[in-house]
Each structure stands twice: as C-alpha cells, then as structure tokens.
C-alpha positions as CSV (number, residue, x, y, z in Angstrom):
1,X,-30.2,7.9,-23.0
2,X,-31.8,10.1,-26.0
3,X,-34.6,9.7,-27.7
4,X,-32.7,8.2,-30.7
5,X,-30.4,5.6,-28.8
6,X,-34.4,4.5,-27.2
7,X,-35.1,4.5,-30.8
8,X,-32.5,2.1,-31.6
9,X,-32.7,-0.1,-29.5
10,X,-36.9,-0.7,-29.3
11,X,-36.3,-1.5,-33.1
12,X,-33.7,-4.0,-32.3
13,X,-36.0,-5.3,-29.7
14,X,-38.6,-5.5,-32.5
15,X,-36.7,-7.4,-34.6
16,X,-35.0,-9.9,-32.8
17,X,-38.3,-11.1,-31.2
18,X,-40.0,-10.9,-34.7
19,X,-37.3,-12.4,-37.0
20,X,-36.0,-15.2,-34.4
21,X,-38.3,-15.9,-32.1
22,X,-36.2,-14.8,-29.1
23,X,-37.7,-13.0,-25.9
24,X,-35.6,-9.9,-25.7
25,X,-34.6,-9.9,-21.9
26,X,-33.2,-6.4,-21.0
27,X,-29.7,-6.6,-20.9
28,X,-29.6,-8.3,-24.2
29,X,-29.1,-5.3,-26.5
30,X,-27.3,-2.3,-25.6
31,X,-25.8,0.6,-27.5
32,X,-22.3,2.0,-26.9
33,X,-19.9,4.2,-28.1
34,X,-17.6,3.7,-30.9
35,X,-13.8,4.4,-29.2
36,X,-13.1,5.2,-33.0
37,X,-15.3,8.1,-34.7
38,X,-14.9,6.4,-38.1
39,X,-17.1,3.3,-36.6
40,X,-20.2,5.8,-36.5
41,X,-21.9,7.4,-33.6
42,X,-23.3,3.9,-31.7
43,X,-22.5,0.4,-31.9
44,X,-23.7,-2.9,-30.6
45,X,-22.6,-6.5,-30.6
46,X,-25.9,-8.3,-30.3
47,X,-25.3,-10.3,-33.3
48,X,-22.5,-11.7,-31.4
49,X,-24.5,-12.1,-28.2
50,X,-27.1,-14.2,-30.8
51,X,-24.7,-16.3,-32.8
52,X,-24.8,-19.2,-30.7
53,X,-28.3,-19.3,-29.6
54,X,-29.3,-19.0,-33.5
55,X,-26.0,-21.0,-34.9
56,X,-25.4,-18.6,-37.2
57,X,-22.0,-16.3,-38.0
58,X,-22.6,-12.9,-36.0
59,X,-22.2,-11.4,-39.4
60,X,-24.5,-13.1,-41.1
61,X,-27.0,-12.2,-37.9
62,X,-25.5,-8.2,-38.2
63,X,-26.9,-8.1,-42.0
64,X,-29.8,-9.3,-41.2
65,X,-30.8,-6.8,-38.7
66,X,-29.0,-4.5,-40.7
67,X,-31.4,-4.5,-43.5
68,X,-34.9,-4.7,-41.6
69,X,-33.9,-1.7,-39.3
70,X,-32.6,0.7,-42.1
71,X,-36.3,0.8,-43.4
72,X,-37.4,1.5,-39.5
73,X,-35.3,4.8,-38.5
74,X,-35.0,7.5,-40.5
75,X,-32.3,9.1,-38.8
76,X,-30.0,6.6,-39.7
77,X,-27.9,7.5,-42.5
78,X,-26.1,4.3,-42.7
79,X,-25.0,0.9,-40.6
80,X,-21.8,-1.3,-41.3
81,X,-20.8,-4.6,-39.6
82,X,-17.8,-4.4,-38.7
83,X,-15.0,-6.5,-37.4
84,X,-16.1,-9.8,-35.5
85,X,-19.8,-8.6,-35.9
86,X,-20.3,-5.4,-34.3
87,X,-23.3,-3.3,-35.6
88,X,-22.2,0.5,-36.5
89,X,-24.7,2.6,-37.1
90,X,-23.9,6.2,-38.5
91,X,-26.8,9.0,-38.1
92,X,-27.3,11.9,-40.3
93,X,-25.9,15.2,-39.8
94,X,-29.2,17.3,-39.9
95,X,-30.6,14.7,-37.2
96,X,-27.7,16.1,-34.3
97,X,-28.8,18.8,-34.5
98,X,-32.0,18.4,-33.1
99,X,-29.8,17.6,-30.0
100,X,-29.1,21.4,-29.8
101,X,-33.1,22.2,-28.7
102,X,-32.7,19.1,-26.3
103,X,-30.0,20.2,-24.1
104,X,-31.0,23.9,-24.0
105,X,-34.8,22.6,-23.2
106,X,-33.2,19.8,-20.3
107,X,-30.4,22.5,-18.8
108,X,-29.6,21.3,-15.9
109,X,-31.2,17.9,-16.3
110,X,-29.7,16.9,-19.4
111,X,-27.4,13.8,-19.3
112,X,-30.1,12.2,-16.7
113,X,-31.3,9.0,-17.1
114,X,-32.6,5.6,-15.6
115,X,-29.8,3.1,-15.9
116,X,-30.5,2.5,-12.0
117,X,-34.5,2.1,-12.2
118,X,-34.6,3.4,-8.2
119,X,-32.0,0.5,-7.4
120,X,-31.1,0.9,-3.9
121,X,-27.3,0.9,-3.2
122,X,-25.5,2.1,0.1
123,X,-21.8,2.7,-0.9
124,X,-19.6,3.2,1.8
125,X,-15.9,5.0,1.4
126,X,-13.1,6.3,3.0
127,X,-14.2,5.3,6.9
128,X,-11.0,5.7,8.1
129,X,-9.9,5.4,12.0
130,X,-10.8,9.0,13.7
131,X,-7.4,9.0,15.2
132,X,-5.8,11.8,12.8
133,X,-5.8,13.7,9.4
134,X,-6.6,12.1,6.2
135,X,-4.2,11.4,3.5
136,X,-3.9,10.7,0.6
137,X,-4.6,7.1,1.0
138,X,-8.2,8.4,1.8
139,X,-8.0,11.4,-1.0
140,X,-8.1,8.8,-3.9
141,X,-11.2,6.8,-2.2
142,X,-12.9,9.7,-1.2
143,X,-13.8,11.9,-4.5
144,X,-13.9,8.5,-6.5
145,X,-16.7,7.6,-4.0
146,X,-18.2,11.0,-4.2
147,X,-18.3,10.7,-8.4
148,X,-19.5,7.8,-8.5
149,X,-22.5,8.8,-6.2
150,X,-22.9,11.7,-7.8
151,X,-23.2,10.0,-10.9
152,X,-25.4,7.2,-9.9
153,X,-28.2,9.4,-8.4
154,X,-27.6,11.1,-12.2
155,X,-28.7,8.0,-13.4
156,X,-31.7,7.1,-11.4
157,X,-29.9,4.7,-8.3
158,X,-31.3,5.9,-5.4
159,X,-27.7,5.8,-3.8
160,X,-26.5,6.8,-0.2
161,X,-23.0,7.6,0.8
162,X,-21.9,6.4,4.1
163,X,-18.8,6.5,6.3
164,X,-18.5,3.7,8.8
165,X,-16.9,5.5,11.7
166,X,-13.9,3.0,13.3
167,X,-14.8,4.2,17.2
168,X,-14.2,1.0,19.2
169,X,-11.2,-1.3,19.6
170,X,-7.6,-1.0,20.3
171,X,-7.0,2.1,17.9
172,X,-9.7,4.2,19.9
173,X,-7.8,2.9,22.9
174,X,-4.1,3.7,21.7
175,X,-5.8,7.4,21.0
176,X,-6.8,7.8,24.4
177,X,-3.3,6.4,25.5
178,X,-1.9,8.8,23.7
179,X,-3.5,11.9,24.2
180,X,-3.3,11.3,27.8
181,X,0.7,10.8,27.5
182,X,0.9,14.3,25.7
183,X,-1.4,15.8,28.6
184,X,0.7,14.5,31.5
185,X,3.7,16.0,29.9
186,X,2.4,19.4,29.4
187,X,2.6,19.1,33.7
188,X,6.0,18.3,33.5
189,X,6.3,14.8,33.4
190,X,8.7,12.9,31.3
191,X,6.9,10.1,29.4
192,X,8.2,7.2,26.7
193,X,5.2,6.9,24.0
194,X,4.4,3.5,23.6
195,X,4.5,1.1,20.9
196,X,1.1,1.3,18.6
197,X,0.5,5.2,19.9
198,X,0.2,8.1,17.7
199,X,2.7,10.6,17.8
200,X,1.0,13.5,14.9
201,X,0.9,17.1,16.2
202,X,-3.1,16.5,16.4
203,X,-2.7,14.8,19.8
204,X,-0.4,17.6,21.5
205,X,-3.5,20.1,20.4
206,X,-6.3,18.0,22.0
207,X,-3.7,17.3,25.0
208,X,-3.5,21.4,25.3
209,X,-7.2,22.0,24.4
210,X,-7.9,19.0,27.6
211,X,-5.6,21.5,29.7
212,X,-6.8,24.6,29.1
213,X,-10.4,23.0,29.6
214,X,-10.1,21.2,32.6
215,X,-7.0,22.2,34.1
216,X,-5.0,19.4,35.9
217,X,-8.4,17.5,36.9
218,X,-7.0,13.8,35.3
219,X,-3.6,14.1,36.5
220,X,-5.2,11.8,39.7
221,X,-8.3,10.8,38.0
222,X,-10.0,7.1,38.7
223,X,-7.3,5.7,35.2
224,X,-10.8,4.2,33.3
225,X,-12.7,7.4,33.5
226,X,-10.0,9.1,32.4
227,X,-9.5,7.2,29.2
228,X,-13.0,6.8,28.8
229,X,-12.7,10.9,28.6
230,X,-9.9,11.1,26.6
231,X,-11.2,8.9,24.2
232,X,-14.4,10.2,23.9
233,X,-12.8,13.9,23.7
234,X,-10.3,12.7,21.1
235,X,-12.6,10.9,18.4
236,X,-15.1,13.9,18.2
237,X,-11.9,16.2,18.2
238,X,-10.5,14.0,14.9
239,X,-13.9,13.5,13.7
240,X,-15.2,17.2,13.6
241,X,-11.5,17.7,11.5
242,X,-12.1,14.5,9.1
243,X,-15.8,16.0,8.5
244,X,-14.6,19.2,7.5
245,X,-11.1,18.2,5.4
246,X,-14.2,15.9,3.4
247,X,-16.0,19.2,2.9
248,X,-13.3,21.3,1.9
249,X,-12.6,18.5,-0.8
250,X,-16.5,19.0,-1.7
251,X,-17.1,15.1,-0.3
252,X,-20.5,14.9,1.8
253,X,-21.9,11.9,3.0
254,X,-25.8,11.3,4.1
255,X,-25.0,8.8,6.9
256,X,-21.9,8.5,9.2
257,X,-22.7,4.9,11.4
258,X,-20.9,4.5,14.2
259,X,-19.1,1.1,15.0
260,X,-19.8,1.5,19.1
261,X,-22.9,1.6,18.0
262,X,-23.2,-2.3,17.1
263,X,-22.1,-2.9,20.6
264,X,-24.3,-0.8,22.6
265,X,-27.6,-2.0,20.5
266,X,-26.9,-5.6,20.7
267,X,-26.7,-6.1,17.1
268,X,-23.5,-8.1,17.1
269,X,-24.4,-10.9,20.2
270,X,-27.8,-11.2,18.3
271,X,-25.9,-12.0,14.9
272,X,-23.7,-14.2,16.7
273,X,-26.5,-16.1,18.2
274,X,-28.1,-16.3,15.0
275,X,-24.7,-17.5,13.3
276,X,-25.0,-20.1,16.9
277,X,-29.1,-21.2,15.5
278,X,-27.9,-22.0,12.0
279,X,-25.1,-24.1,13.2
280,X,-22.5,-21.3,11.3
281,X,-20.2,-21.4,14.3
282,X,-18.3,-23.7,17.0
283,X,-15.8,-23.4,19.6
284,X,-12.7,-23.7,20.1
285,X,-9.8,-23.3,22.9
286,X,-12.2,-20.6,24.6
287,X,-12.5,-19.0,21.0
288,X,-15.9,-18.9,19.0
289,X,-15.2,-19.6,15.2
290,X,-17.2,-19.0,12.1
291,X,-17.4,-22.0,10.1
292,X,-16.0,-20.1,7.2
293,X,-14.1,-23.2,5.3
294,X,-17.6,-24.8,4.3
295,X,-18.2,-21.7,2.3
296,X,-14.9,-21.9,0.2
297,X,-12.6,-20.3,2.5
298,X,-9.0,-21.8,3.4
299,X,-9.7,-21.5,7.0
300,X,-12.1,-21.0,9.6
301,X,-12.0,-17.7,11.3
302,X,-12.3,-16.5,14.5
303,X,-15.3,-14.1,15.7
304,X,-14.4,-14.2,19.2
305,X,-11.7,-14.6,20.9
306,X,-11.0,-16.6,24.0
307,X,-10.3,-13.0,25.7
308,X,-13.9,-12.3,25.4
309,X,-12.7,-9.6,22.6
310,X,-14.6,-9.8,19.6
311,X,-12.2,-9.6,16.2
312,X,-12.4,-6.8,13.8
313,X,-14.7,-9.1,11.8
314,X,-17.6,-9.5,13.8
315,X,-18.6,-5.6,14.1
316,X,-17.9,-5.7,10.3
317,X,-20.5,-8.4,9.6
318,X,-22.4,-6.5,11.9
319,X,-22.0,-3.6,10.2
320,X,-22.8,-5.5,6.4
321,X,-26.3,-6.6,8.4
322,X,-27.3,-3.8,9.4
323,X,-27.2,-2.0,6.0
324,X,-29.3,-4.9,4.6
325,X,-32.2,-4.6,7.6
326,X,-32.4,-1.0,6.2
327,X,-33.1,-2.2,2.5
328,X,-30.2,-1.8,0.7
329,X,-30.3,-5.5,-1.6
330,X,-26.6,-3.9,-3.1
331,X,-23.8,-2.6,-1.0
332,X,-20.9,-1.0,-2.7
333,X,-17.1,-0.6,-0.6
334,X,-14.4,1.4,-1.8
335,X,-11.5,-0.7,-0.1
336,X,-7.6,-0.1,-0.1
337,X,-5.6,-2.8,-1.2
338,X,-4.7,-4.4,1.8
339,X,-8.3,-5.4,2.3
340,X,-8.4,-7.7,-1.1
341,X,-8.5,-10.9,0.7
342,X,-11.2,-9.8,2.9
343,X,-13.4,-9.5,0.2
344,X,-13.8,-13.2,0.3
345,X,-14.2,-13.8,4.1
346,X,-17.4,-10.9,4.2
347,X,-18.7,-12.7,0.9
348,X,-18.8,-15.7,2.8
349,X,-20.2,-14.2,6.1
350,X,-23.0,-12.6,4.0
351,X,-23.6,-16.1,1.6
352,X,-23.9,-18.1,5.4
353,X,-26.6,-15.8,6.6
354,X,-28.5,-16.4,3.2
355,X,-27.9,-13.2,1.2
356,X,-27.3,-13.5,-2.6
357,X,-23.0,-13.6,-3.4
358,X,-23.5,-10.9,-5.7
359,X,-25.1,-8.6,-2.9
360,X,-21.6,-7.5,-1.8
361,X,-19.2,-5.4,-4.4
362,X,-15.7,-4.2,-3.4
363,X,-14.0,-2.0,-5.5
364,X,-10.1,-2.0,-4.6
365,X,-8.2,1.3,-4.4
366,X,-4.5,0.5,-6.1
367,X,-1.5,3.1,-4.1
368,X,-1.0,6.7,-5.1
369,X,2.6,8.0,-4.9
370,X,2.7,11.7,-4.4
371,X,5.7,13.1,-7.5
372,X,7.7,16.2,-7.8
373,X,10.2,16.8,-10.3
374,X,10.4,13.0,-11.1
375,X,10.7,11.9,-7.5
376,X,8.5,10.8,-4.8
377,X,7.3,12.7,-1.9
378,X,7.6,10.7,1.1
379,X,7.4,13.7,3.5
380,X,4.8,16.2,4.3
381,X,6.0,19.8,4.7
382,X,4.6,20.7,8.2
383,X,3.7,17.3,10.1
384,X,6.4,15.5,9.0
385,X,4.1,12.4,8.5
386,X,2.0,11.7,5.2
387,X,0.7,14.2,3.0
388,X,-3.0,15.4,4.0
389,X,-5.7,15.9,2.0
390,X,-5.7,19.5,3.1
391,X,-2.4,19.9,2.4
392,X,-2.7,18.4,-1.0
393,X,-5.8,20.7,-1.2
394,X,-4.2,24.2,-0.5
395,X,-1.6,23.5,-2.6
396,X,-3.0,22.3,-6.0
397,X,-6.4,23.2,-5.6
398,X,-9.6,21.5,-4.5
399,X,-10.4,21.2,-8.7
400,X,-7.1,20.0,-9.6
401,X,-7.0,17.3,-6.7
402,X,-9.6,15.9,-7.5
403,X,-9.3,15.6,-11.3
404,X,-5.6,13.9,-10.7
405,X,-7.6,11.1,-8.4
406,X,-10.1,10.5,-11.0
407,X,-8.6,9.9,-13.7
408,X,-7.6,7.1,-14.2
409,X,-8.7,3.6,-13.3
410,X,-9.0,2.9,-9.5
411,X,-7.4,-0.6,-9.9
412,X,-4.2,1.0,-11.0
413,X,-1.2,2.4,-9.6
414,X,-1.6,6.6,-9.3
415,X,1.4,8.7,-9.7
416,X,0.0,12.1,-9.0
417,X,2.7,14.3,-10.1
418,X,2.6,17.7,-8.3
419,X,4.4,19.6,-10.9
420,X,2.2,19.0,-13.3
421,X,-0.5,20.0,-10.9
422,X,0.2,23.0,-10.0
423,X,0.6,24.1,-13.5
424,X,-1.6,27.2,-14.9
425,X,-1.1,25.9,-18.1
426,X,-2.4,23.8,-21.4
427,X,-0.5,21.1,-20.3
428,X,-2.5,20.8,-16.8
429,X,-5.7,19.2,-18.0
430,X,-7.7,20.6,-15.5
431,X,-6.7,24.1,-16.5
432,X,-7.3,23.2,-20.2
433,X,-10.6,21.8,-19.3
434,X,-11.5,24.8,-17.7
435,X,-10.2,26.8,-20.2
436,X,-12.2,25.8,-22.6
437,X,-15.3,26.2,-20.5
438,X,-14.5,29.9,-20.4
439,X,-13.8,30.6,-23.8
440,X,-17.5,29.1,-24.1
441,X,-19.0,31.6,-21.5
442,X,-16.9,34.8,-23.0
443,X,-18.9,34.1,-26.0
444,X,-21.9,33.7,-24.0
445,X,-21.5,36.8,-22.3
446,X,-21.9,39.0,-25.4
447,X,-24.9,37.7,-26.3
448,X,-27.9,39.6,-25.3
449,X,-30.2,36.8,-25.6
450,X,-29.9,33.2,-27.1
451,X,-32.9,32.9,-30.1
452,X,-33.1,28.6,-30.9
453,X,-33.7,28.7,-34.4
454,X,-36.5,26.8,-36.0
455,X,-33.8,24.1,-38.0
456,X,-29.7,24.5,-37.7
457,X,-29.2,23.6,-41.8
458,X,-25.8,25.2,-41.6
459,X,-24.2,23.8,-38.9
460,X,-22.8,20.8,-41.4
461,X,-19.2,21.2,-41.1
462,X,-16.9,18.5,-39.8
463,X,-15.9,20.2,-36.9
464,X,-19.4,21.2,-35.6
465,X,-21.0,17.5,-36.4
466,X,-18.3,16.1,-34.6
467,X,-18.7,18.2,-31.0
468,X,-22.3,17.3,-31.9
469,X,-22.2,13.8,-31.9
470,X,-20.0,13.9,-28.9
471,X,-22.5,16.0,-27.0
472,X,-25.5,13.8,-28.2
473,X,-23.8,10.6,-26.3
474,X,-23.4,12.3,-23.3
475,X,-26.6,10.6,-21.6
476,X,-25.1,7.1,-22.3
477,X,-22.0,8.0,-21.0
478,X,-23.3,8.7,-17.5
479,X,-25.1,5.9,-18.0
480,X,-22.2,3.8,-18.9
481,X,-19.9,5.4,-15.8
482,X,-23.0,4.9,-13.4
483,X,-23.1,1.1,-14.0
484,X,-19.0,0.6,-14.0
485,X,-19.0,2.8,-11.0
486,X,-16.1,4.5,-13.3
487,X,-16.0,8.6,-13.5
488,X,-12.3,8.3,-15.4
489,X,-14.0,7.5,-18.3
490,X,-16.3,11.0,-17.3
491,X,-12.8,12.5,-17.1
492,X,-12.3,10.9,-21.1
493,X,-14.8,12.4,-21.8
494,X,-15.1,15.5,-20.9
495,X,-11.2,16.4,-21.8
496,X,-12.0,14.9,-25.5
497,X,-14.9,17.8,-25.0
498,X,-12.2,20.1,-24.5
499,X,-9.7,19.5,-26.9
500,X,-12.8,19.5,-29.8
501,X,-14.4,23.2,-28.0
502,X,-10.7,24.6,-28.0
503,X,-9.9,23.4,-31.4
504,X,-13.6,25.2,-32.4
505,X,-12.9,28.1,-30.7
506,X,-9.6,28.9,-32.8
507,X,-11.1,28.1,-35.8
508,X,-14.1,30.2,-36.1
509,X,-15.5,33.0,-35.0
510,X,-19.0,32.7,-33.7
511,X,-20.3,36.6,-33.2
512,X,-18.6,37.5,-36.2
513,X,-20.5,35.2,-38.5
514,X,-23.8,36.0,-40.7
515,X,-26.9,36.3,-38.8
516,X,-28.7,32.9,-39.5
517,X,-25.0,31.3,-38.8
518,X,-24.3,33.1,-35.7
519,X,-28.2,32.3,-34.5
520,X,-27.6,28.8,-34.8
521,X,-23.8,28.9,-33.6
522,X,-24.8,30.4,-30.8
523,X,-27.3,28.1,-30.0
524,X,-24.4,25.5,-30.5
525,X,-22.3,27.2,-28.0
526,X,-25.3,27.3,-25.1
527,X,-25.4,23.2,-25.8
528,X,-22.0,22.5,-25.4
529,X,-21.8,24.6,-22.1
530,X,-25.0,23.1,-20.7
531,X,-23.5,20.0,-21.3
532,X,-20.0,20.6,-19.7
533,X,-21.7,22.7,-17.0
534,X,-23.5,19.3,-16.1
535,X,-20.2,17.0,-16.2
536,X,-18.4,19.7,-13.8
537,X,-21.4,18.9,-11.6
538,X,-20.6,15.0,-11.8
539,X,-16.9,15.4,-11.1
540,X,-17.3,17.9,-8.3
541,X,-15.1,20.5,-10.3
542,X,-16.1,24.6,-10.4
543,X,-17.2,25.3,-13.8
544,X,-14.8,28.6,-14.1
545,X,-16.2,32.0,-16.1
546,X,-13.6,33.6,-16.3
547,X,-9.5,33.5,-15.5
C-alpha cells in the first residue's frame, strides 16, 4: 500500500468515527482499483457498507465524507460518487509523480506490503502419488501455488509451501507390484500386468536400474522383502524425478511431509483414540466410523475398516492435525476437482476436533485441455501417456508455461492452446510482456547514469500520467492478489503494463528529448522497470534484456 492509499484511508477512518459515532473495525474501509480509468485512481464502497447501520442512502453518506475529506488531502484533485454509492477519488497529476522517487528508492522492495500482518498459513499443492511423471493436471496447481506463495510472503504472510508426499497405501503397493513385474521380465519371464499397475516407461528404467544394481538377487527373494525394496527403491526413484521436473518449472517447496510418516509416529491411532474420548466415533460390522452426519454430513464415514486398513481419510486428518500442532491457525489446499466433495468431510473432521470451520480453505483446480491447431492433445509425443510438465516445459518454455496456467481463474476451465504458445510473436502475451520489458532496458542501457530530478513538472501528458497511476497501484494489487490467493489478476495486470510501456515506447523518444525531459523520462523509465522487474519476480517469469 503507498503512503497516499494509507493516507486515504486514516482520513476515512477519521471521519467515520467522528461524524457517526462508529468504531472503525479494520476491514471496514478499503481502497480498490477502479476496472474503469475514468472512475479515478481509487475507489471505495463504504458508504454502502454504512447505509444500513446509519439508515441513510449510500449516497447521501458518499457526500458526506466527500466533503469533510476534500479539505483533509491535498493530493486529491477531485472525488465523485458514483453509481450505487461508490466513492471515486481522482489524485493530481503532479502528486504521481512523487511515486517515481518511491520505486527507484524501494527497488527491489517496492510493491511489499503487510496485507498478511505475519499470518501464518501452510498451503499445500500439487502432492501427487510418487508413482510417475507429473502432468499437466499438476502443472496448473503447481505454479498457481508457487504465485500465490510468492506473493503472499510479498505481502507480509509468513507462508510455507508444502507437498504432502502420497508414500503408503495401495498405490505405493501397485508401484512395487509393478516394478517388480518389469524386473522379472528383463530375466526372461513372460508376465500379464495386472489390473491397477502402472505401465509408463519410468518403471522399465527403475526395473533396469534394480538389475544392473543388484543383479538377479530378488528373482528368489523372501516376496515381502522384496516389495518392501522395490517400493522403497521406486518412490525415491519417482520422487528425486517429481523434485527436479518442480525445479525445472522454478516450483520449490520448504517442507515435503511424508504420509508413512503418520503411521510410524503414532499420530493417526492417537487421533483416533482422541476421536474414541470425545465420543466422535463408533463401530460398526468390524469397521470404526466417524460420526460425521452430526456435523452436517449425509453420511457417516468410515476411518477404519473391518480389514484393519485405515481409509484414505484418516492419514489425511492426520495429516490436517499435524499442520495445526505446528502453528499454522490457516491451512490453504490447492485440490483438483474430483476432491470438491471432500472439502466438506475434512471441514467436518477438523470442526469435531474443535478447530474454527474457517481454519480449512480449498481452492479447486477446474481441467486444462492441452490445444493445437483447434484440437485437443490427448497424446504425449514420447510416453504415449499424458503430457508432462517437462514435456510441456521443453517445448514452450518454462516462462510461457507458466504464464498460460496463470492466467486465468483457477475455478475455470483452461484451454492452453500450444500454438499460441509457442509463438515468438505480439500475439503470445508472454513474448509481448517480455518485449516490452526489453524495450525498457535498451533504453536503460544507454544511459550512463540515472540523475532523479528534484520535481518531474513535465511529465503531464496523458500517456505518462496514465503508466503512472498504473504503477502507483501496484502495492494494492499484490495486496489484493495476496488475500484472493489470485496471481491472474497479477497477470492483468502486468499485460495492461505492457500494452501502456509498448504504446509509450512508439510514441516518444526518451534519449532524444531536451535535457530536463529526458532527466525526468528517464527517471520514468527506471520506475516502470523496477516495477515490472518486481511482478516477473511474483510470477516466477525471467525478466528478459534483450532478444
């Protein structure tokens, strides 16, 4: 946020409390951004948020605060109320510019904020099953995860990004199954995969990497210590792949918790004895049952069954507890959308065991269907399975994959169209973005050394005030995308960026100018790069020099 929007709204603040009595809590009044320019730099809708609690017309309300806090900020040029009440307020020209000295000053840091006042929030993605490559199921949850941390510690959350490893249950076992099918053949023996197996080229390398390692030592190995080998030989195998594919597509994590782990510790029979105390659970033909249906669910559900095999549930609530024992008051998952209606079913686990409903917060990751040339790709070009991440990767670009995920909602269908992608020109916006950045820095480049001038009096045009506003409102825009966990509208943002520096860049020319205009242009130029330097960062996207 910038010292003006702070500005703004301490004087709202002011005035509420003053004129009406009302304690200002701190989510009352808030500033955002016009989506048209011709509503001003900032608006608000606090007079609506008032009307009822004061029984007056929000417009009535937006007049009154209109007139007490145009004789508090001088930088306001004018405010209208507009529409059903929304305050606009419109700042003066000469006052942007002051945001020039700002960004140069911050570098780096400017864009930063507090929106998260050292909230702590674990936010767990992608964690799929280390039994093979990830797709593109995974891309789209992975780098929205990875924004949306990135942004978050940007705004002052004190956010960590885990991946809860899948390493016990039947899929672990139908790895082991399978790599020891692929290894028994590779000594000559003729071998129907079974149903629920995995048949990607990754097992026939671990099979041949097993061989060439051990020899034929398993062929008449005791069955459960080979399996128990083959498993354990498999999962690092797939994981050491999944860790570096995340890497390549610039995704780190700080914590990687294993699911075996729940097991070996004791964490899940001590939750289940606890569920057991607080009367949570019964049982049931040989089955232990959570006691879900008091909590709003349509059924009970089973945590264990009457083969002494706990469900997929129970490590997961497991899982859900043990990030709350570390501190974490807010977890955030990035889920597919097959996992919608277990959003309901952990709520309820978590509300039992007496945490707040609102301590668990599922975003849900809508399909992706991978186009060329109008059609869809079903079919990836070496494995013969779905598309990788790497594969995506090498083809595209890291940049350009990662943009095309972004970009738009997560709650909607993606079609990620690959012509498009692989595009080097104007109409790829991820080479027009990056375009623009360059045409910044081979302006930059001349420049032996950038002088910030004392005021910026001629940088008054429309053009220049309106890339100046935009930058100005960059800080509440991280802000705005940390608390909606939502780096498409980052992505808005930064192409409108674009399309304003490319439109600039056409129109005049900065080195060529007079003196005191080229000064201050210059200047200009720095801010605007500083400040789309910084969003690169965000988004996870290489801030080109030169192409």
């Amino acid at each position: 946020m910038t010292n003006l929007e702070e500005k703004i709204i301490e004087n709202l603040k002011k005035i509420i409390k003053e004129n009406y009595n009302i304690e200002v809590e701190d989510n009352l009044v808030m500033l955002e951004l016009p989506k048209n320019k011709d509503n001003g730099q900032f608006t608000t809708n606090v007079a609506m948020r008032l009307a009822k609690r004061l029984s007056k017309s929000p417009y009535e309300i937006g007049n009154e605060i209109k007139n007490k806090i145009l004789n508090s900020i001088d930088e306001i040029e004018k405010i209208e109320i507009a529409g059903a009440g929304f305050i606009n307020f419109f700042i003066k020209s000469d006052n942007f510019s002051n945001i020039i000295k700002d960004i140069i000053n911050s570098g780096e840091d400017y864009g930063k904020n507090n929106e998260g006042k050292g909230e702590k929030v674990l936010l767990e993605y992608v964690s799929a099953n280390p039994t093979g490559a990830l797709h593109l199921g995974h891309a789209r949850g992975a780098v929205w995860g990875d924004c949306c941390a990135r942004i978050m510690k940007f705004s002052g959350f004190n956010c960590l990004r885990e991946y809860y490893v899948n390493d016990a249950g039947n899929q672990i076992n139908n790895l082991a199954i399978s790599i020891d099918i692929r290894y028994r053949e590779l000594f000559g023996e003729i071998l129907e995969m079974p149903d629920g197996c995995y048949h990607a080229d990754d097992i026939i390398e671990i099979a041949k990497l097993i061989k060439e390692k051990d020899g034929d030592k398993w062929i008449k190995a005791d069955e459960n210590e080979k399996i128990k080998y083959m498993k354990k030989f498999g999962m690092e195998y797939e994981l050491d792949k999944i860790k570096k594919d995340l890497k390549y597509y610039k995704c780190e994590f700080d914590s990687w918790i294993s699911e075996q782990k729940f097991y070996d510790d004791g964490l899940i029979d001590e939750i289940l004895k606890k569920m057991k105390d607080m009367n949570l659970t019964y049982e049931k033909d040989g089955a232990i049952w959570f006691k879900s249906s008091d909590f709003g669910d349509d059924k009970d559900r089973v945590l264990k069954k009457s083969t002494g095999e706990y469900t997929y549930f129970t490590p997961d609530i497991a899982n859900h507890i043990y990030k709350l024992k570390r501190g974490y008051k807010k977890l955030v998952n990035l889920w597919g959308g097959d996992h919608f209606g277990y959003i309901a079913r952990m709520t309820y686990a978590l509300t039992a065991l007496g945490y707040p409903k609102d301590t668990l917060e599922v975003d849900i990751i809508q399909m992706v269907r991978l186009i060329e040339n109008g059609e869809e790709v079903k079919m990836s070009k070496r494995s013969g399975h779905s598309f990788t991440i790497r594969e995506l990767c090498d083809d595209v670009g890291v940049d350009t994959a990662r943009y095309f995920f972004i970009n738009k909602a997560l709650d909607s269908q993606l079609d990620f169209d690959l012509s498009l992608a692989r595009m080097k020109t104007n109409e790829n916006p991820v080479f027009y973005i990056q375009y623009a950045y360059v045409r910044l820095k081979s302006i930059l480049r001349k420049v032996e050394k950038i002088t910030i001038p004392n005021s910026f009096d001629n940088l008054n045009n429309e053009d220049e005030v309106l890339i100046l506003s935009h930058i100005s409102q960059f800080p509440t825009v991280v802000a705005e995308c940390a608390k909606k966990r939502a780096p498409n509208k980052m992505c808005n943002y930064l192409y409108k960026l674009a399309k304003l520096v490319n439109s600039y860049y056409v129109s005049y020319n900065v080195l060529n100018a007079e003196d005191e205009i080229k000064n201050e242009r210059i200047a200009f130029v720095k801010a605007i790069e500083i400040t789309m330097k910084n969003i690169f960062d965000l988004l996870g996207i290489e801030a080109i020099e030169k192409m």
